[in-house]
C-alpha positions, 0 to 999 in steps of 0.5 A, spaced: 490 274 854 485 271 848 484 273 842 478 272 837 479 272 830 477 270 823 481 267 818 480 266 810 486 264 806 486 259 799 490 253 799 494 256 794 496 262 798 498 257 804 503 254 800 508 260 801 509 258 808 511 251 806 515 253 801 519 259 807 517 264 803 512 268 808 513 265 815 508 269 819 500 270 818 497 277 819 490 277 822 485 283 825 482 281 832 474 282 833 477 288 837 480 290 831 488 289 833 494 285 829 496 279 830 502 276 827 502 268 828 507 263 826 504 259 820 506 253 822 500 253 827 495 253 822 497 247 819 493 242 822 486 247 820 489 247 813 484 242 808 483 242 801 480 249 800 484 253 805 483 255 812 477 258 814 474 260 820 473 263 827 479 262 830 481 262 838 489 263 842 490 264 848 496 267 849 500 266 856 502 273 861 510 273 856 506 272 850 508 266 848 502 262 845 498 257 850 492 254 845 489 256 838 482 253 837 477 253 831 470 256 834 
């Protein structure tokens, strides 16, 4: 399955996974469905003023995580 979706979270906010407070990212698809992604696959997207973007996962037939994109 592949999802398309956007995301925009601030710098500041972000830092909640890194501290173990928050440990999932809730997101809506183009389709309008809820996602619950591990923050620590948005790690490597984070700069300086958040992570923003268009985003891609494919996710395999057990729903186990294939690849997440930036578009």
């Amino acid at each position: 399955m592949i999802f398309y979706f956007s995301l925009n979270v601030t710098y500041h906010d972000f830092q909640q996974f890194y501290r173990g407070e928050v440990e999932k990212v809730e997101v809506h698809d183009h389709k309008g469905r809820t996602l619950w992604i591990h923050g620590r696959h948005f790690r490597r997207f984070l700069t300086r003023s958040g992570i923003q973007g268009q985003f891609k996962m494919e996710l395999n037939a057990q729903g186990d995580l294939v690849s997440l994109s930036k578009c």
